[in-house]
C-alpha positions in Angstrom: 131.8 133.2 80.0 132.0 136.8 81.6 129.1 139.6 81.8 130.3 143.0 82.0 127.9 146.0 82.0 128.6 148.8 80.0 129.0 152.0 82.0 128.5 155.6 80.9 132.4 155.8 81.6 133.3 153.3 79.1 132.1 155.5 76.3 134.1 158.3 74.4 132.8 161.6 73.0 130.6 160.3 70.3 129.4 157.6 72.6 130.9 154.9 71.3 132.7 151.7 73.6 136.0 153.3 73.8 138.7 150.7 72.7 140.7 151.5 75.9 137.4 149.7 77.8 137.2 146.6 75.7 141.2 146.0 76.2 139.9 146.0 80.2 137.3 144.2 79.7 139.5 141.5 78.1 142.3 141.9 80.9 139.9 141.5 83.5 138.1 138.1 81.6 142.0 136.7 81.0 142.4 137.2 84.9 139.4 135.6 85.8 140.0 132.5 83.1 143.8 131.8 84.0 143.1 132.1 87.7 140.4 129.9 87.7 141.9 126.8 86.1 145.1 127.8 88.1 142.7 127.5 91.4 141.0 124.0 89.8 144.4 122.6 89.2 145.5 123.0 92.7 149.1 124.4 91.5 150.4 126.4 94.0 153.6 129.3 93.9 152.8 130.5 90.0 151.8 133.2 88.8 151.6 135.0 84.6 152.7 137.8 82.8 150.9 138.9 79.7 153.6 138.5 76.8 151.2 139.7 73.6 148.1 140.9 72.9 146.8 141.3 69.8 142.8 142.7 69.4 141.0 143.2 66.2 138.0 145.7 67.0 135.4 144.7 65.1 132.0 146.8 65.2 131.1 149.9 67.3 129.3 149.2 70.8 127.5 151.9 72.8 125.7 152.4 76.2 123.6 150.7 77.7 123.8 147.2 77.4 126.2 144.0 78.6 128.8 142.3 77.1 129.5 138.5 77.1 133.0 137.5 76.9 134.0 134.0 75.9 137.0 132.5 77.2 139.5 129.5 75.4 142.8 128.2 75.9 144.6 128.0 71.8 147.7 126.2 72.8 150.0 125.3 75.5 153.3 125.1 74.7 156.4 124.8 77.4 156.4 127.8 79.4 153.4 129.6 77.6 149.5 129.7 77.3 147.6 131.2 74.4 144.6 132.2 75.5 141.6 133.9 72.9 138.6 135.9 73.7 135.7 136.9 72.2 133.7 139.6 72.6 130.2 139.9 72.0 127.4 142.5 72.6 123.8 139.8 71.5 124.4 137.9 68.4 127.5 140.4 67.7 131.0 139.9 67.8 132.6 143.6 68.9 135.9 142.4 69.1 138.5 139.2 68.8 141.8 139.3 71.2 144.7 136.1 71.6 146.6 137.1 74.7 150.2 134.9 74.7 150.9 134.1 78.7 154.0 133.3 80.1 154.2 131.3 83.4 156.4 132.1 86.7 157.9 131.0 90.0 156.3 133.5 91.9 159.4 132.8 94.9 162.4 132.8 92.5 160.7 135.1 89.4 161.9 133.0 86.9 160.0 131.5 84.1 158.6 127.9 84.4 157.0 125.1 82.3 153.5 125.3 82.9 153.3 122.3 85.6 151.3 119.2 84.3 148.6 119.4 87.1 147.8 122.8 85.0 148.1 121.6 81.9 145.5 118.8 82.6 143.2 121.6 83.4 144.2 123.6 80.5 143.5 121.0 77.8 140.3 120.0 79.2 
C-alpha cells in the first residue's frame, strides 16, 4: 500500500482533488508496485510500458489529508500484466484504476513474455 499526502497543488479552483492528481498518484503507486516485484524477482534487462488505463472517479477528495493506495496484480497473460488500484481517502474509495502493462527487452526494445522468475512473484 502507498501513502500520498495531499498538497495544496493537487487541488483545482473549487478545491477539489483535481483528477489530473489522482491519475499521478496512480502512475506513481503502479511504478512503485511493478518495480518492486521486478526487484524481488531478481529479473534483470526488462523494463514496462503502460498499454491502458482506465479510472472511474468515484467521490470528491479535498485538502488536507492522505490517501492510501492499494496495489494488485488482475492477471498475467503472455507479454502483459494487469495491474488495479484503489484509491482511498479513510473508509472511502475516491477512485478505481486497471492499468494493462506490457513487458520489454530493455537492450533490443522488443516486447517479451513476462519471464517466469516474474511471474512467480506476480502470482504470489
Amino acid at each position: 500500500m502507498s501513502q500520498i499526502n495531499i498538497r495544496h497543488s493537487d487541488q483545482d479552483s473549487r478545491g477539489n482533488v483535481h483528477h489530473l492528481s489522482i491519475i499521478k498518484w496512480i502512475a506513481d503507486a503502479r511504478v512503485e508496485f511493478i518495480d518492486g516485484m521486478i526487484k524481488k524477482s531478481g529479473v534483470k534487462g526488462i523494463d514496462y510500458v503502460l498499454l491502458n488505463l482506465n479510472v472511474d472517479f468515484l467521490q470528491e477528495s479535498t485538502d488536507p489529508g492522505a490517501v492510501n493506495i492499494i496495489s494488485e496484480v488482475v492477471e498475467v497473460i503472455g507479454k502483459s500484466l494487469t495491474t488495479r488500484y484503489e484509491v482511498l481517502r479513510g473508509d472511502f474509495t475516491i477512485a478505481k484504476a486497471d492499468c494493462i502493462n506490457l513487458f520489454f527487452d530493455t537492450e533490443t526494445k522488443k516486447t517479451i513474455p513476462i519471464p517466469e522468475e516474474l511471474r512467480g512473484v506476480l502470482d504470489e
